[in-house]
N, C-alpha and C positions, 0 to 999 in steps of 0.2 A: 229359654231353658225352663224347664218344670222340673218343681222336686216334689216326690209323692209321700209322706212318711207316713205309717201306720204304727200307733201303741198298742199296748197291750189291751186297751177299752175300746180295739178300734178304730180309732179317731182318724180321721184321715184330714191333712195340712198341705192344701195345693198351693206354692208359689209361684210366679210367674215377674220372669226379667223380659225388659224389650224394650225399646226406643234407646236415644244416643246416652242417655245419662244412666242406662242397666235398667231403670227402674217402667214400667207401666203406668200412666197417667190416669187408666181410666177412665176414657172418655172425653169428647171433645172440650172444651176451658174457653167458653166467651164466642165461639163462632164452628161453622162446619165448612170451613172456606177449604184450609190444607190444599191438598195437591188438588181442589176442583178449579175451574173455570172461576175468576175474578171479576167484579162488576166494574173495573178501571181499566184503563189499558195506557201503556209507557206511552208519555209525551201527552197524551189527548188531556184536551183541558174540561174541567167540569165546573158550576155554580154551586156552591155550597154556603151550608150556614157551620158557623164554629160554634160546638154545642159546651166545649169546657177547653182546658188547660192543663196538657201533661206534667208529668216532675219534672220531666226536662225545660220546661217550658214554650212547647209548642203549642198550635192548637191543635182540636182535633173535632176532627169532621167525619162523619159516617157518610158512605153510599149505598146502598142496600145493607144496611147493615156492616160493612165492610168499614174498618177502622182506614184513619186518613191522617198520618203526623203531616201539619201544615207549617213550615218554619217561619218564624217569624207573625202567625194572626192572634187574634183575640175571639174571647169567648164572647158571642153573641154576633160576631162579623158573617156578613153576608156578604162574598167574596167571589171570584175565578182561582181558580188555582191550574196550575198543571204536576202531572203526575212523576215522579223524576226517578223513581224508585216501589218495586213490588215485589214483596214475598208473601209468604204463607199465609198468614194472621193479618199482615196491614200494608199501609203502602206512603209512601211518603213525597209532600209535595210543596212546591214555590208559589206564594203569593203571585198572580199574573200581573 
């Protein structure tokens, strides 16, 4: 939805709603993964290193850039994991 208003000096105030929460983000936030093609795939297993430790406390491990919640590792673990889970932004996986 656009709303166009014009005053009396003018001025013109374009807003713009969209995506699930009304509002427009602006632009991609941490990666340009979204609805493309993922560098993981369900079940397949990879070697990774755990670079830190989320709030929740998992670790987490990139693959091409691709964020990796790993349940249960530790920051600095050079590990296998498998993939158990994949969405938009990240993908989440089990210690092998």
């Amino acid at each position: 939805m656009f709303i166009h208003i014009t005053g009396r000096d003018n001025l013109i105030l374009i807003m713009s709603y969209s995506g699930r929460n009304g509002y427009s983000r602006g632009g991609s936030r941490g990666g340009t993964f979204g609805s493309s093609p993922k560098p993981v795939e369900m079940g397949k297993e990879y070697e990774v290193e755990i670079s830190e430790i989320s709030k929740r406390g998992d670790g987490i491990a990139r693959i091409q850039g691709f964020v990796i919640f790993v349940q249960g590792a530790k920051a600095g673990q050079k590990t296998n994991i498998r993939i158990t889970s994949i969405g938009d932004r990240f993908a989440k996986a089990e210690v092998v």
